[in-house]
C-alpha positions as a Markdown table, in Angstrom:
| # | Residue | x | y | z |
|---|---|---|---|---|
| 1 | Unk | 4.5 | 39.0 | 53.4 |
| 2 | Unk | 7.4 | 41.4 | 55.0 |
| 3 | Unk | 10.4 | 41.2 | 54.3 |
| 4 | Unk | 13.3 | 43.6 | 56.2 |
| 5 | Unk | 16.4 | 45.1 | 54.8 |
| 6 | Unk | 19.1 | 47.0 | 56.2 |
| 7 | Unk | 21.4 | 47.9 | 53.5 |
| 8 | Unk | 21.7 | 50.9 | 53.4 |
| 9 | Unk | 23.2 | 51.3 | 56.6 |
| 10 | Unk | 26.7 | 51.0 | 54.9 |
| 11 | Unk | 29.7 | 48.9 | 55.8 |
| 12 | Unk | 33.2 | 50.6 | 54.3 |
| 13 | Unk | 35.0 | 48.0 | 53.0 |
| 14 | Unk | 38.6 | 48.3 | 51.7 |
| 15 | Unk | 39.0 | 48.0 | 47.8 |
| 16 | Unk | 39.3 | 44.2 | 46.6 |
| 17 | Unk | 37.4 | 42.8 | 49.5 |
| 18 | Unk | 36.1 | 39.4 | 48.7 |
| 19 | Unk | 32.8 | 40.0 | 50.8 |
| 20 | Unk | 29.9 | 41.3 | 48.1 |
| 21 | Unk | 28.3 | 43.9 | 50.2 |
| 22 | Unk | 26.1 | 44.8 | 47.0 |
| 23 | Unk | 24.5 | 41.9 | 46.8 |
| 24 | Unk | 22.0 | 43.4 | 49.8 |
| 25 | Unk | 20.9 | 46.0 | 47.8 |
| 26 | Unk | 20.5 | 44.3 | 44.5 |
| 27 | Unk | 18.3 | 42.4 | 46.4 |
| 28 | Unk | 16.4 | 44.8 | 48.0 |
| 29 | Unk | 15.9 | 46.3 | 44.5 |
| 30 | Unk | 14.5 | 43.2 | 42.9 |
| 31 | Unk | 12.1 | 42.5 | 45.8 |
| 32 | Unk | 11.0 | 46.2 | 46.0 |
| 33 | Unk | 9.1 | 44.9 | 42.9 |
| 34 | Unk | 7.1 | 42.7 | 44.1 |
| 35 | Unk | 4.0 | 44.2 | 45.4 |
| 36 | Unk | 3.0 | 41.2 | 47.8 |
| 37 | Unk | 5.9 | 42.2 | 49.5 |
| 38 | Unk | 6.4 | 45.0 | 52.4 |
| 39 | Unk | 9.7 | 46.1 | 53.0 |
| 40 | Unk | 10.8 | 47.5 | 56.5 |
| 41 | Unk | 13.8 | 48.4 | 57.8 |
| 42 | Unk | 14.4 | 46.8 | 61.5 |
| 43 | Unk | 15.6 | 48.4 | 64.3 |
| 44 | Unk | 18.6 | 47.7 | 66.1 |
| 45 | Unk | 19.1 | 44.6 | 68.4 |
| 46 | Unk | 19.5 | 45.8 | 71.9 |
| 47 | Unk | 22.1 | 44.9 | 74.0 |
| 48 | Unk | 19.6 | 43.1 | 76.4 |
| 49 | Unk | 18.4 | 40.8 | 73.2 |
| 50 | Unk | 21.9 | 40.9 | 72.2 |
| 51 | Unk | 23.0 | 39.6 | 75.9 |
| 52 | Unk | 20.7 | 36.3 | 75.7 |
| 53 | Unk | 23.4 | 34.8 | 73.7 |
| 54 | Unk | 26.6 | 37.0 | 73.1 |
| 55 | Unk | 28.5 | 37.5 | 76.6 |
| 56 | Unk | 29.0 | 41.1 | 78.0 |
| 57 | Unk | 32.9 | 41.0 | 77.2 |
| 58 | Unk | 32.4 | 40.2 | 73.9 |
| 59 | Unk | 29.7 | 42.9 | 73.4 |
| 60 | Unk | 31.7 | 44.9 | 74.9 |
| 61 | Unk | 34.7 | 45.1 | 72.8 |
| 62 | Unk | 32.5 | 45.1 | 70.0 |
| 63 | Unk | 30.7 | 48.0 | 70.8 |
| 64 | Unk | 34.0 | 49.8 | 72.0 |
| 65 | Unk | 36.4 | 48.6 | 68.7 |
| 66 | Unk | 38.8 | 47.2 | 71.1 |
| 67 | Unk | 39.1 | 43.8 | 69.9 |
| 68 | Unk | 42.4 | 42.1 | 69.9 |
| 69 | Unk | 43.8 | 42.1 | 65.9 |
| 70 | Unk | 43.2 | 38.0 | 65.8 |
| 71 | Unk | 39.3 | 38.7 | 66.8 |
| 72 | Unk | 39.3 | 41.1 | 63.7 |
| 73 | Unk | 41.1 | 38.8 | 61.9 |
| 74 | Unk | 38.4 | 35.9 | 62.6 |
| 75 | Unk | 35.1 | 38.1 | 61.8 |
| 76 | Unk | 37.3 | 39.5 | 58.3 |
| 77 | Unk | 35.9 | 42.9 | 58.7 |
| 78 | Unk | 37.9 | 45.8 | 59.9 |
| 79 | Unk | 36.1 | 47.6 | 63.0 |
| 80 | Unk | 34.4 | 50.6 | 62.4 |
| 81 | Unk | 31.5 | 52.0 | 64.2 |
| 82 | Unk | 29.0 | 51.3 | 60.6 |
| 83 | Unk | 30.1 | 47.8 | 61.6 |
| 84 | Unk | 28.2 | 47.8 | 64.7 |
| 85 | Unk | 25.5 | 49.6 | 63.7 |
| 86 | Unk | 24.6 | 47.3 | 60.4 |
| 87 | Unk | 25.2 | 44.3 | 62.5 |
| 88 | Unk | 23.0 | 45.0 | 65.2 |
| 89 | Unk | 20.3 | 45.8 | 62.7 |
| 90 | Unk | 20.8 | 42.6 | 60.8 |
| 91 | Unk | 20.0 | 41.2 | 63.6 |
| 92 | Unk | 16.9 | 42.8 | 64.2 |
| 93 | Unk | 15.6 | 42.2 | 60.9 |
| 94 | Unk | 15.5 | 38.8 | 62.0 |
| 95 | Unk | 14.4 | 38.9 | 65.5 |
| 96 | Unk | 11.1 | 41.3 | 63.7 |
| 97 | Unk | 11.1 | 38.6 | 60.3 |
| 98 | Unk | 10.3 | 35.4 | 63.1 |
| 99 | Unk | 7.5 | 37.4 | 64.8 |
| 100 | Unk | 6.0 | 38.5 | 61.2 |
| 101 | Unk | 6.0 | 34.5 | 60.5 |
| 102 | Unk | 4.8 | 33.8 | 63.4 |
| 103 | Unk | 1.5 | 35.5 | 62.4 |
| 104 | Unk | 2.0 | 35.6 | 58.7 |
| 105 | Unk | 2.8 | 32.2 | 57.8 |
| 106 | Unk | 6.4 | 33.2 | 56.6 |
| 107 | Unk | 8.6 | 36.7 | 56.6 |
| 108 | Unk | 11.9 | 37.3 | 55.2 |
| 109 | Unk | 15.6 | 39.2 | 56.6 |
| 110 | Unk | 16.6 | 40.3 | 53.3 |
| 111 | Unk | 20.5 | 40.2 | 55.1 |
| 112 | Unk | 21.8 | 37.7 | 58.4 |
| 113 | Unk | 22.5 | 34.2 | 58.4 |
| 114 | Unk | 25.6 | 35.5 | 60.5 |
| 115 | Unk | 25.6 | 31.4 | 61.8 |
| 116 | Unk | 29.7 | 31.2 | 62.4 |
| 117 | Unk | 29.0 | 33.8 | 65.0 |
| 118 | Unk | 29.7 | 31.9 | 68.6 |
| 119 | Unk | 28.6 | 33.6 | 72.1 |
| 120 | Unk | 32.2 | 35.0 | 73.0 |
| 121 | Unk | 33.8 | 36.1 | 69.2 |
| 122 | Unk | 33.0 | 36.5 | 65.9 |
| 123 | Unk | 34.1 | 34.7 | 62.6 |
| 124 | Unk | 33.2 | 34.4 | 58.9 |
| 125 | Unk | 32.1 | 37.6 | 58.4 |
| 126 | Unk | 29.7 | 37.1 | 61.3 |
| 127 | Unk | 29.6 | 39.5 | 64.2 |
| 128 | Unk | 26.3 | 38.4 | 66.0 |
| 129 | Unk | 24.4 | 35.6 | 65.7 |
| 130 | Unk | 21.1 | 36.8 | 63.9 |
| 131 | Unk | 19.2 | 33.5 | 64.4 |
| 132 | Unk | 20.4 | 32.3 | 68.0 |
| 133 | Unk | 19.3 | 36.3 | 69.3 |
| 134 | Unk | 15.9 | 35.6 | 67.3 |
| 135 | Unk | 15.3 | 32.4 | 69.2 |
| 136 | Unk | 16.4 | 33.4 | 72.2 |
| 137 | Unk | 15.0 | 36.5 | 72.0 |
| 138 | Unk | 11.2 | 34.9 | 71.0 |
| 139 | Unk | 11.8 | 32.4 | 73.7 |
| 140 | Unk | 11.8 | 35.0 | 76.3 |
| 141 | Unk | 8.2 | 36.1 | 75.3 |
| 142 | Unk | 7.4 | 32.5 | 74.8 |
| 143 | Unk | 9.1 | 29.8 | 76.9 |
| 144 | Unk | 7.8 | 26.6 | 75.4 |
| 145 | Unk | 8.5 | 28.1 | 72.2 |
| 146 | Unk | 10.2 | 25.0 | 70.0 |
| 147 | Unk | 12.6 | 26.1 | 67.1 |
| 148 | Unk | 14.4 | 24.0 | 64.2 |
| 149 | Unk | 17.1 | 26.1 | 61.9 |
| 150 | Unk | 17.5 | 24.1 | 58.6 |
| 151 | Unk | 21.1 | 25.2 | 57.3 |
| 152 | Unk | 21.7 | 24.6 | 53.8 |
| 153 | Unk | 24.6 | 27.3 | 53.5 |
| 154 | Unk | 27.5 | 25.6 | 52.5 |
| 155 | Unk | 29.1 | 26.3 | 55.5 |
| 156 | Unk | 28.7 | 24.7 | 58.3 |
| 157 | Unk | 26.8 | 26.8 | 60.8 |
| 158 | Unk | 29.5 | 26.1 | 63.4 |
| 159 | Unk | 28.2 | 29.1 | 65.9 |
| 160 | Unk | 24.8 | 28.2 | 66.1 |
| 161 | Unk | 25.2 | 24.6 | 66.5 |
| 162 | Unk | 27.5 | 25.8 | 69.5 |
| 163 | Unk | 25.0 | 27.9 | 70.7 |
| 164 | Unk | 22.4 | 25.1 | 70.8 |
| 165 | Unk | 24.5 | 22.4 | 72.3 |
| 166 | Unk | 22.5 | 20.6 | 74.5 |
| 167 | Unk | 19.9 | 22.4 | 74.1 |
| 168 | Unk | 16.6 | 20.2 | 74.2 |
| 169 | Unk | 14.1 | 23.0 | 72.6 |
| 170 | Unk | 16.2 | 23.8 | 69.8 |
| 171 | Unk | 17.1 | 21.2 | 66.7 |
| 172 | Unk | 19.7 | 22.4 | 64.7 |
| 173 | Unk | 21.1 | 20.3 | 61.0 |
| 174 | Unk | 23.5 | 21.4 | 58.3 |
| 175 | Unk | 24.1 | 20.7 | 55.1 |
| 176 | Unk | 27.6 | 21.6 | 54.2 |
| 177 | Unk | 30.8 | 21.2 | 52.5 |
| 178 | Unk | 33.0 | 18.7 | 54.9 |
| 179 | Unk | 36.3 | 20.2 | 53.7 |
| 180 | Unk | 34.8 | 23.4 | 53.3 |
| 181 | Unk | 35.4 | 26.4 | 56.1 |
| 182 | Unk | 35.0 | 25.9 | 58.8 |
| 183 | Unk | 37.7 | 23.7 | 59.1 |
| 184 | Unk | 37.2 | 23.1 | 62.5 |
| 185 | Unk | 33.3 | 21.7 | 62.6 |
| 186 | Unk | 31.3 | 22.1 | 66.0 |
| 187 | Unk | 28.4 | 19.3 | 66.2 |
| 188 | Unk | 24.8 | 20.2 | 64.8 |
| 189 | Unk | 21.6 | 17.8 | 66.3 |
| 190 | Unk | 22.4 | 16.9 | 62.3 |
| 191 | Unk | 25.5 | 17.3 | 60.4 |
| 192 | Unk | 25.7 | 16.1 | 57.0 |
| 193 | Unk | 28.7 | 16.7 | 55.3 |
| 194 | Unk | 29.2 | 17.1 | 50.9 |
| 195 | Unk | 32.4 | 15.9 | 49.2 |
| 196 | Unk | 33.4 | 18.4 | 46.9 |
| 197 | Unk | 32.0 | 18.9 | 43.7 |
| 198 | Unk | 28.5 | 17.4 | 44.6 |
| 199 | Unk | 26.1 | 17.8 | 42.1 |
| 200 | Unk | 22.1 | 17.9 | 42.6 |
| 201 | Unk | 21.1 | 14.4 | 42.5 |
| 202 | Unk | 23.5 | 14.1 | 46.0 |
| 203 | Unk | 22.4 | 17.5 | 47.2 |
| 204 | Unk | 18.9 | 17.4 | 47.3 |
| 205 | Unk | 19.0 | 13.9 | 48.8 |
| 206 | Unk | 20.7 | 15.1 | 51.9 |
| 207 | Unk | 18.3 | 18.5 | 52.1 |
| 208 | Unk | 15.6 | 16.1 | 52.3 |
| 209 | Unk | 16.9 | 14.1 | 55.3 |
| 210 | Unk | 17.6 | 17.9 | 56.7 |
| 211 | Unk | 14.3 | 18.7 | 56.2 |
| 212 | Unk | 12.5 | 15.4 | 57.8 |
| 213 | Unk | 14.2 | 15.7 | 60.4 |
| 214 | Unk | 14.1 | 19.1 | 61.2 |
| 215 | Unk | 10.0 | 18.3 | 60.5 |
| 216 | Unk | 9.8 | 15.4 | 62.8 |
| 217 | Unk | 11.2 | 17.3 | 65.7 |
| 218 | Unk | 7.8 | 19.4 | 65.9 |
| 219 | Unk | 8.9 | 22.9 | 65.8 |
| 220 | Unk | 6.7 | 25.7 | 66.4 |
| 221 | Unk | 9.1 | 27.8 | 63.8 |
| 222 | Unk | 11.3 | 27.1 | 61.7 |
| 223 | Unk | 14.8 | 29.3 | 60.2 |
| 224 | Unk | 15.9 | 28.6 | 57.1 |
| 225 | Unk | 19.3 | 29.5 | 56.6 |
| 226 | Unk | 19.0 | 29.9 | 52.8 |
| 227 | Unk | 22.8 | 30.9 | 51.5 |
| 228 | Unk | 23.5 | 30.6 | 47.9 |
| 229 | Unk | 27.3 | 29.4 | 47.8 |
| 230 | Unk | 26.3 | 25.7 | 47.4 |
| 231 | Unk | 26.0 | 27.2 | 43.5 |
| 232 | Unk | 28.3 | 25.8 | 41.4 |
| 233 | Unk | 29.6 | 29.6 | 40.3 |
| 234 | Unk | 30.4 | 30.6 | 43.7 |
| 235 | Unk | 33.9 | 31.3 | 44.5 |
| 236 | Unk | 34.0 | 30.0 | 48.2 |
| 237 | Unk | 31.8 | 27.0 | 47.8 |
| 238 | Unk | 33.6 | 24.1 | 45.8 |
| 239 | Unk | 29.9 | 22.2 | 45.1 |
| 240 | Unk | 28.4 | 21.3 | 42.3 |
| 241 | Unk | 24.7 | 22.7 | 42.4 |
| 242 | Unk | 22.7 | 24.2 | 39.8 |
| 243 | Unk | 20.4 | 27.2 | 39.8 |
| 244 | Unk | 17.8 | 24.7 | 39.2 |
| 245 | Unk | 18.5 | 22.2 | 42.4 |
| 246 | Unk | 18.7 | 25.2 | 44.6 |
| 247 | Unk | 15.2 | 25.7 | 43.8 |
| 248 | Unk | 14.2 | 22.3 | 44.2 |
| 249 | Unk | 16.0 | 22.8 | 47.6 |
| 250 | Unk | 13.6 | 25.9 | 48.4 |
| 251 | Unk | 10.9 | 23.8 | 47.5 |
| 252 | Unk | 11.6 | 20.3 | 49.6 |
| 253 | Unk | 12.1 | 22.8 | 52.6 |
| 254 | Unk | 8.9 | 25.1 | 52.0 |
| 255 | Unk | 6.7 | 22.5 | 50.7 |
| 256 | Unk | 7.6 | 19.9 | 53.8 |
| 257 | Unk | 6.9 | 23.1 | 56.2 |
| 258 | Unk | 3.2 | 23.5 | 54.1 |
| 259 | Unk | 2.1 | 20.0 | 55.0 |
| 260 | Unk | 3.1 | 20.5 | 58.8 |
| 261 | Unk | 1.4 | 24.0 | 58.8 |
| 262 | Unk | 5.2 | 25.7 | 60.4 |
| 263 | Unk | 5.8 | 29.4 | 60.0 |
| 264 | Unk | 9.2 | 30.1 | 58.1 |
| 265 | Unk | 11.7 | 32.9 | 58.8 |
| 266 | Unk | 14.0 | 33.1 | 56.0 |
| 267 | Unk | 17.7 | 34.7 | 56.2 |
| 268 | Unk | 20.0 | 34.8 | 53.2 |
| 269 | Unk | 23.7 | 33.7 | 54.8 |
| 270 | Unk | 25.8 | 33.7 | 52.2 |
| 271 | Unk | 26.8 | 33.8 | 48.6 |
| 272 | Unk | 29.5 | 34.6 | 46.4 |
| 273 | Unk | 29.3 | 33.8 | 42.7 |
| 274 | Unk | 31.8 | 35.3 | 40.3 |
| 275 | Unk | 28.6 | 37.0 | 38.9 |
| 276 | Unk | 26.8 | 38.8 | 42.1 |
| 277 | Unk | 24.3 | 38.6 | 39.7 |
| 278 | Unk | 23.8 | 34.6 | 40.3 |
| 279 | Unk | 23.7 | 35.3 | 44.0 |
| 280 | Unk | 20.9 | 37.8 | 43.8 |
| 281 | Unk | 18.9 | 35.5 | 41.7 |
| 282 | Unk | 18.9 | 32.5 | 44.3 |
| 283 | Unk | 18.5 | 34.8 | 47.1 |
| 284 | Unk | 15.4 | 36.1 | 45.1 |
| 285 | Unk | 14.0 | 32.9 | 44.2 |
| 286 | Unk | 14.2 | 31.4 | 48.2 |
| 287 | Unk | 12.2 | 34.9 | 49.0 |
| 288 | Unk | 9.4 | 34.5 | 46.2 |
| 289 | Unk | 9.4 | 30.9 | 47.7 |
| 290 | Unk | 8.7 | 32.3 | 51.1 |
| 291 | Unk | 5.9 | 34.6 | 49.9 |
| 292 | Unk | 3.9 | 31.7 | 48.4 |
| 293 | Unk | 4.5 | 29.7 | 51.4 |
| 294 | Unk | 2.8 | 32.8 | 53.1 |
| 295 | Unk | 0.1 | 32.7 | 50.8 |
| 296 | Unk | -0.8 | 29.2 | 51.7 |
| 297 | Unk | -0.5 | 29.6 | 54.9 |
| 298 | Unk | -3.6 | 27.9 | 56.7 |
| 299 | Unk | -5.9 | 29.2 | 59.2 |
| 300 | Unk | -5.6 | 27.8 | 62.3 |
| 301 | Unk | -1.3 | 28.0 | 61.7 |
| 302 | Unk | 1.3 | 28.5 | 63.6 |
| 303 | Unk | 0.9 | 25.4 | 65.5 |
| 304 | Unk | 0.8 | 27.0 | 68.9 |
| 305 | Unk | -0.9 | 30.3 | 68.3 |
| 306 | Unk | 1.6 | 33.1 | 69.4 |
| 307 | Unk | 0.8 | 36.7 | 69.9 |
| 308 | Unk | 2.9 | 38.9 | 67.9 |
């Protein structure tokens, strides 16, 4: 299976910033140890991929660092040119990891899951939108090309639902916190919101209805927006979920997309346990997932044979 990384084009963060930029290396370390596994590094998403869904005056103040102070206030990053760079090549691990699943069965961005991310600004710690450039970007090679993003970061992927509004080849579900950020929720094909505090039992019941329904709508591939701040150690994410359900959710999602016979992108989104040690370990565990779902992988699959 590949997997891509990016992290060691650096973004400087100021001291005491909340964001766990290490956790991408960590990461990278652990899964440079598994030799099933080849690591790439992506290149950069081009402005033309980038233009499919982000709008030219957006992309341009990005590229340019003159956003307004309340746009840098929204993404939570302070501009710098490293910023451009590492987000345009977290998108491209993405845009590479859904054409490696489209012939392998499953591939990995070892970084993205930039989902608060809408067409015309960036929030959350989100410049781009890894997984709405991906589609879009495979869409242009392949028209009929269906696509399903499973969410199950706690957060409600309020970008890419916005992205997808409407939009009849593209089924998009959450699973989130419903008084979690954002506060302001745009409407997924499937929203379903968590009190706080929600513990497995709830959890997994509501990744399975996430997963069926993302299944029934037929996809040709499917994202899976695998954050680890559902944890109940994270500092952002107010649930209830042990180590041991999040791996039952990898496994409702990977095991539901084995019986169908769908290719599986996987991008990590977010995570931000006390211990970044917790976070690496769930990312870790969805990626070893995503390898054996490779492994299983049947002839004859994806659905609708792409070239890659």
């Amino acid at each position: 299976m590949r997997a891509f990384y990016c992290d060691h084009f650096v973004l400087p963060l100021p001291d005491g910033h909340r964001f766990p930029m290490e956790k991408y290396a960590l990461l990278r370390e652990r899964i440079a140890g598994v030799s099933e596994v080849t690591l790439a590094v992506p290149a950069p998403a081009t402005n033309e991929q980038l233009l499919r869904v982000h709008s030219s005056d957006y992309l341009s103040r990005i590229q340019s660092g003159s956003l307004e102070r309340d746009d840098v206030r929204r993404i939570g990053f302070p501009w710098s040119p490293q910023l451009v760079e590492r987000s345009r090549r977290s998108v491209g691990g993405t845009i590479e990891a859904a054409r490696a699943a489209l012939a392998d069965g499953a591939a990995a961005n070892l970084a993205g899951g930039t989902h608060h991310a809408f067409a015309d600004r960036g929030e959350g710690f989100c410049v781009f939108n890894d997984v709405a450039v991906s589609i879009r970007d495979a869409q242009a090679e392949w028209p009929s090309l269906r696509a399903a993003v499973v969410d199950l970061d706690v957060h409600q992927g309020n970008g890419t639902a916005h992205v997808f509004a409407d939009d009849p080849s593209v089924f998009t579900v959450s699973v989130h916190g419903g008084k979690n950020y954002p506060f302001r929720k745009e409407r997924s094909d499937l929203d379903i919101e968590l009190a706080d505090g929600t513990t497995d039992e709830r959890f997994l019941d509501a990744v399975r209805s996430a997963v069926d329904a993302a299944v029934d709508f037929a996809p040709d591939l499917v994202y899976y927006v695998a954050g680890a701040d559902a944890f109940e150690g994270d500092r952002l994410g107010r649930l209830g979920v042990s180590k041991r359900g999040l791996a039952a959710r990898d496994e409702i999602l990977f095991s539901a997309c084995e019986n169908e016979g769908l290719p599986v992108v996987v991008v990590m989104a977010g995570g931000y346990a006390e211990d970044v040690g917790d976070t690496v370990s769930i990312h870790e565990a969805s990626v070893r997932r995503a390898l054996t779902h490779a492994s299983r992988a049947r002839p004859g699959t994806p659905p609708v044979r792409l070239p890659v």
